[in-house]
C-alpha positions as CSV (number, residue, x, y, z in Angstrom):
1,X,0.9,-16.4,17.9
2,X,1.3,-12.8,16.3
3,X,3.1,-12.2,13.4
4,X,4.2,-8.8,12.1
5,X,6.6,-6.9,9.9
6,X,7.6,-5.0,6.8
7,X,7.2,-6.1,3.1
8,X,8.8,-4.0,0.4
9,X,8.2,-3.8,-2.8
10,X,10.8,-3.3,-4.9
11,X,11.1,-3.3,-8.9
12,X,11.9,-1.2,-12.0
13,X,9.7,1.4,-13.4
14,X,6.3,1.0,-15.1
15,X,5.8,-3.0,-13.7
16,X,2.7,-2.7,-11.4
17,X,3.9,-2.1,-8.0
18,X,1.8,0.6,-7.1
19,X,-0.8,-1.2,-8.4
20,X,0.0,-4.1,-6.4
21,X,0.4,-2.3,-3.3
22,X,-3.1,-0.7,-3.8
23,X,-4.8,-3.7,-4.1
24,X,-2.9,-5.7,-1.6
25,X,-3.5,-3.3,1.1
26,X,-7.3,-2.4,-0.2
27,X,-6.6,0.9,-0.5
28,X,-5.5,3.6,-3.3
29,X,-2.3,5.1,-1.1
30,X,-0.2,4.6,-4.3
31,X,-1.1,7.0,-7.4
32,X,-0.6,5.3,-10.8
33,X,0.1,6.5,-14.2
34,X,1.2,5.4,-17.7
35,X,4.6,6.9,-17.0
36,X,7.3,5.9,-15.4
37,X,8.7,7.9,-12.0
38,X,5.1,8.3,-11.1
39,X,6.1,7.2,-7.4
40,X,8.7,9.3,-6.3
41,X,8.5,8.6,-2.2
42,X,8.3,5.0,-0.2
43,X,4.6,4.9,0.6
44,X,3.8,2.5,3.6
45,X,0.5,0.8,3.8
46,X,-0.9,-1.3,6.9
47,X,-2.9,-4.0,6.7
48,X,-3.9,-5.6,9.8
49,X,-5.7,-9.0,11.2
50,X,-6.4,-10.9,14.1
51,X,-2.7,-12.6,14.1
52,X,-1.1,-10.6,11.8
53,X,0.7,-6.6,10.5
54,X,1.7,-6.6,7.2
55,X,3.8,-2.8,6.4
56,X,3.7,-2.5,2.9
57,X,6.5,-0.2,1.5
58,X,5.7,1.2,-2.1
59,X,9.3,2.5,-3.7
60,X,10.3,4.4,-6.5
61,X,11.1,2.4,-9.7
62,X,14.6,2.0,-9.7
63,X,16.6,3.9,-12.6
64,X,20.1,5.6,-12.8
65,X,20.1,9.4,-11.8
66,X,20.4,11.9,-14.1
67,X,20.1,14.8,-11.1
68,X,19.5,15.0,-7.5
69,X,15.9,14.2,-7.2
70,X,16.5,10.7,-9.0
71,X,19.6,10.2,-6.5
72,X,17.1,10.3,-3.4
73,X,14.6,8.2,-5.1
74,X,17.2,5.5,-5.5
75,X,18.0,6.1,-2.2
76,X,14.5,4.9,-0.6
77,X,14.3,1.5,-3.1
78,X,18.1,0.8,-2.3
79,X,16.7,1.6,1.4
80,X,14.1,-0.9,1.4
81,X,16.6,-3.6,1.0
82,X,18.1,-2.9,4.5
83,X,14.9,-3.0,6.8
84,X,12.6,-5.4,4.6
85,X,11.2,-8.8,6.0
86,X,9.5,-9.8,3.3
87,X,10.8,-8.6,-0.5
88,X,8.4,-8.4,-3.0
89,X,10.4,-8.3,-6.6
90,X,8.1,-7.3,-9.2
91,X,8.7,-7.9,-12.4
92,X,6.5,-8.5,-15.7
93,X,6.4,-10.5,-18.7
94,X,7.8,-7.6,-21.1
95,X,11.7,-6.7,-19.2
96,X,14.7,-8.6,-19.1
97,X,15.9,-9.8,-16.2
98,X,19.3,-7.9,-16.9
99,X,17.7,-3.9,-17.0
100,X,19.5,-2.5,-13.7
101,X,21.2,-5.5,-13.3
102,X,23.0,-4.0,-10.2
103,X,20.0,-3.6,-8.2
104,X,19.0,-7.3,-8.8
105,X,22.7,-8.5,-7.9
106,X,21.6,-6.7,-4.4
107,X,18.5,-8.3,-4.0
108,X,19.8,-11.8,-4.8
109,X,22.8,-11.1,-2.1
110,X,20.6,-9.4,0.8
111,X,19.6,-13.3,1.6
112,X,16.0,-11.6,2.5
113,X,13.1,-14.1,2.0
114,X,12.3,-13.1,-1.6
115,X,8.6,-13.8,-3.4
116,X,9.4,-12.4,-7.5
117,X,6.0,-11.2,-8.7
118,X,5.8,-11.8,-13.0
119,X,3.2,-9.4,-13.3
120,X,0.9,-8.2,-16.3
121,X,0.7,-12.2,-17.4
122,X,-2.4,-11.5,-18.7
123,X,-0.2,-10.1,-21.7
124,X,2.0,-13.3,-22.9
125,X,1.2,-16.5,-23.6
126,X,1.5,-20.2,-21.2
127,X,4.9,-20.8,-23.0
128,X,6.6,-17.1,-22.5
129,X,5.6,-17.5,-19.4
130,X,6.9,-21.0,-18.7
131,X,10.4,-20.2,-20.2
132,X,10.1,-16.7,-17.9
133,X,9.9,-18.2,-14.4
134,X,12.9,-20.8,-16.0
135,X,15.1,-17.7,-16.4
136,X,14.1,-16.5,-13.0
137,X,14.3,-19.4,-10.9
138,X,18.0,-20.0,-11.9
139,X,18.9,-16.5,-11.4
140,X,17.0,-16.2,-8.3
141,X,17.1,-19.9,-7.2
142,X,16.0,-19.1,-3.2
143,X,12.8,-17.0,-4.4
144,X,9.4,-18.2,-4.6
145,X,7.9,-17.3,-8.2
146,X,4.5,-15.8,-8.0
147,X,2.8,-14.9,-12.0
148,X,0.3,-12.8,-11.3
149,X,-2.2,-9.6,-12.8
150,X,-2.3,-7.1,-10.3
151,X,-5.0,-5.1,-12.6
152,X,-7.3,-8.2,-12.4
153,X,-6.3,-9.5,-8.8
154,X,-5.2,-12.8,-10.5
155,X,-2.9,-15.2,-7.9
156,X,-3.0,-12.1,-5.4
157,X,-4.4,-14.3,-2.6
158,X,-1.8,-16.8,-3.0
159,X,1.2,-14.2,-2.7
160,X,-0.9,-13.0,0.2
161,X,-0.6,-16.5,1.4
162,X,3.1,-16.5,0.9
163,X,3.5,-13.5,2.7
164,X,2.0,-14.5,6.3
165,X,4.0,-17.7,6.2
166,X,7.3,-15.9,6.0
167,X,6.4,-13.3,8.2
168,X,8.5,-13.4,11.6
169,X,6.6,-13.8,15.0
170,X,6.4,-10.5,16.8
171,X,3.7,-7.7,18.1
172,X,2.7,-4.9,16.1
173,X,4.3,-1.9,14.8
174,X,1.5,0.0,14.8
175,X,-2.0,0.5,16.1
176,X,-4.4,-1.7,14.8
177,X,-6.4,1.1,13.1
178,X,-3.6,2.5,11.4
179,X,-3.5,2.4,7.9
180,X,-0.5,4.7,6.5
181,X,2.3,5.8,8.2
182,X,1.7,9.5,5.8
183,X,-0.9,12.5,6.5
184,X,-3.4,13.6,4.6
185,X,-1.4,16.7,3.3
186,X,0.9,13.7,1.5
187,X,-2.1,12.5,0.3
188,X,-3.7,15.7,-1.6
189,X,-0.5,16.7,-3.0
190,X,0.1,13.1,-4.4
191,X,-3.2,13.6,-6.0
192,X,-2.9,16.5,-7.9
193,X,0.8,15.7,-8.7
194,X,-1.3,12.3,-10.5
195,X,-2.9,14.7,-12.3
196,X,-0.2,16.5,-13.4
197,X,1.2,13.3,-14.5
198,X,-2.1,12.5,-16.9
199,X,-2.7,16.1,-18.3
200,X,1.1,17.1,-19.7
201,X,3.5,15.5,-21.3
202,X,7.2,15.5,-22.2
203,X,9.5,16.9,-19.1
204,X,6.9,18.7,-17.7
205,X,5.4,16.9,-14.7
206,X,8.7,15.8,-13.8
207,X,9.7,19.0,-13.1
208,X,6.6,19.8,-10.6
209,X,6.4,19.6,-6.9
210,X,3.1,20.1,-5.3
211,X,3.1,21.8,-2.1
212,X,0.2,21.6,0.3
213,X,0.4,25.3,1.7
214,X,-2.8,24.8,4.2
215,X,-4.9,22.4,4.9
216,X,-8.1,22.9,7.4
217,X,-10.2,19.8,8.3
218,X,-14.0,20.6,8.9
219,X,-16.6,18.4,9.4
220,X,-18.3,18.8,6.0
221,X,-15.5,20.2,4.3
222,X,-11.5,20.4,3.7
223,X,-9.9,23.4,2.5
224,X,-7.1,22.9,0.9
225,X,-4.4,25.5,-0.7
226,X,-1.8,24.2,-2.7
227,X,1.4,25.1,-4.6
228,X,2.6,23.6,-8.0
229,X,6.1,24.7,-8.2
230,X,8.0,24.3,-11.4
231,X,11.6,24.4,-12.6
232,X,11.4,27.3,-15.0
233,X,9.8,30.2,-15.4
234,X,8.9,29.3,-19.1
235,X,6.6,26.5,-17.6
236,X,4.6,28.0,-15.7
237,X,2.5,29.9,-18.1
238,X,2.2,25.7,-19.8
239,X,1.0,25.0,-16.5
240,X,-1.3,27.5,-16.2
241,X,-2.8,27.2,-20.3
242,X,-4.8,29.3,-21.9
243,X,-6.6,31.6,-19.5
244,X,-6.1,29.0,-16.6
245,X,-7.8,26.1,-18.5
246,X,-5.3,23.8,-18.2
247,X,-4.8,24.2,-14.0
248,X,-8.5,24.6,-13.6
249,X,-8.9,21.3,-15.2
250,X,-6.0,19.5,-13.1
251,X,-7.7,21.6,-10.1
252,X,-11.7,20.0,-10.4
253,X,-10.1,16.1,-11.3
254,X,-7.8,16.7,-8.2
255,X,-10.4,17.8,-5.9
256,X,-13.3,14.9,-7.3
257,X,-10.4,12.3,-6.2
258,X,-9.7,13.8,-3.3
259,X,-13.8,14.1,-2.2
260,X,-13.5,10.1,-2.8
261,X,-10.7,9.5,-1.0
262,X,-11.9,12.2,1.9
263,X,-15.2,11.0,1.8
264,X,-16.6,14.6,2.1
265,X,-16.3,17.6,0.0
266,X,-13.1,19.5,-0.8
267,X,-12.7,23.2,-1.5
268,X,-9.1,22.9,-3.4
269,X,-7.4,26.1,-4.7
270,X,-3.8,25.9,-7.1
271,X,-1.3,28.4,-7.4
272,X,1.4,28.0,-9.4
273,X,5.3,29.3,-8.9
274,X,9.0,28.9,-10.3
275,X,11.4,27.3,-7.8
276,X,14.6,27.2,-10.3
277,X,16.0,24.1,-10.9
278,X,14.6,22.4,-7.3
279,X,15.1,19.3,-8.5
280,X,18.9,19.6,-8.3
281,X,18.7,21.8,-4.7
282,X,19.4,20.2,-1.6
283,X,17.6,22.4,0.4
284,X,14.7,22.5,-1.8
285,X,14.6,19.0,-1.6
286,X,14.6,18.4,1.5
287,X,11.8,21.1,2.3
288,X,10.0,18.5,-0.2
289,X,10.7,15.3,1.8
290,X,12.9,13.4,-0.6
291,X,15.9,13.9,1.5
292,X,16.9,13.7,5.4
């Protein structure tokens, strides 16, 4: 008996599941930061066993739009509700169980097998956490309640557990070696854009899009070429910093992650350009992926 299919994980911003996915699937396909809207794409990662294919879906943090970008990364966690499995709710000990009450009301209606995640438990005490999974349970009376630390793997095995018991019978998706349905351009510009993310503040790396302009695979070496676009001209030259300082230093982290993850070395060169306001341009948009 084989079983197979696809577990979402679903959840506002800035409650672990990136870091979740990551360790559930054994791999960093996920980038995580401090801020929220650091995933702004569904990420899907495979893992695979004798009997089993788990798809792992990694969605944006669900939030209200404020422009168009926002509107399509709504789009792919409202998404993950229609062709999920298995849900994974994640939650943690800090939010209410009302914040974006509307997307919960769908998650309690879609009548998918449900396991709610209380993660970062590690930060509240046995009693919070016993009057927690209370408040849970009778607002989400058919899930299974799972408190658990993604950051130090605590309970992960059990929700992993959980997960091949509600799994429905069937063959593969995928091939057995596969372990992302994205390439490895995805990959480098997700990398930087982390970087971006760490190194600015304010609106700034939200209003970036990193661009892999070329990418050539060699056998002891990647070269990769890749754009940072930005919103306005005026940040560009913050970008850029003092005689290139600040992209030079977004540039070496970048390609040190990327030599890790590639397992070989990386020649990585950033260029940075103004795409006005892309973040509220259909076509832009989709050129970027975030829109069919």
């Amino acid at each position: 008996m084989h079983k197979s299919g696809f577990v979402n994980i679903v959840g506002n911003p800035n409650v672990g599941k990136s870091t979740l996915m990551n360790v559930l699937v054994g791999e960093k396909l996920s980038i995580i930061t401090s801020k929220s809207q650091t995933t702004r794409h569904r990420i899907m990662g495979i893992v695979n066993g004798e009997d089993y294919q788990i798809v792992y879906s990694d969605t944006p943090g669900v939030l209200k739009p404020n422009y168009k970008l926002q509107e399509s990364m709504l789009n792919f966690s409202t998404g993950a509700l229609k062709d999920a499995d298995v849900l994974l709710y994640v939650t943690d000990t800090v939010e209410t169980i009302d914040k974006n009450i509307d997307f919960i009301e769908k998650v309690r209606k879609s009548q998918i097998p449900t396991l709610l995640v209380i993660n970062k438990i590690d930060l509240t005490t046995p009693e919070m956490l016993e009057i927690l999974v209370e408040k849970w349970q009778k607002f989400l009376p058919d899930a299974h309640i799972f408190p658990a630390s993604a950051l130090n793997k605590f309970n992960l095995e059990n929700i992993f557990k959980e997960i091949i018991n509600t799994l429905p019978e069937g063959e593969p998706y995928y091939p057995k070696d596969t372990l992302t349905d994205k390439p490895l351009r995805f990959f480098a510009s997700e990398i930087i854009r982390e970087k971006i993310l760490l190194y600015y503040q304010k609106e700034i790396p939200y209003s970036c899009e990193v661009v892999i302009e070329e990418y050539q695979e060699g056998a002891q070496m990647d070269r990769i070429r890749a754009i940072i676009y930005v919103a306005r001209d005026s940040q560009k030259g913050i970008i850029i910093g003092h005689k290139g300082t600040m992209l030079k230093k977004v540039g070496t982290a970048a390609r040190k992650d990327l030599e890790i993850f590639l397992a070989k070395k990386v020649f990585l060169e950033t260029y940075v350009k103004v795409n006005e306001n892309w973040r509220d341009n259909d076509k832009s948009l989709r050129r970027y992926g975030y829109s069919e």
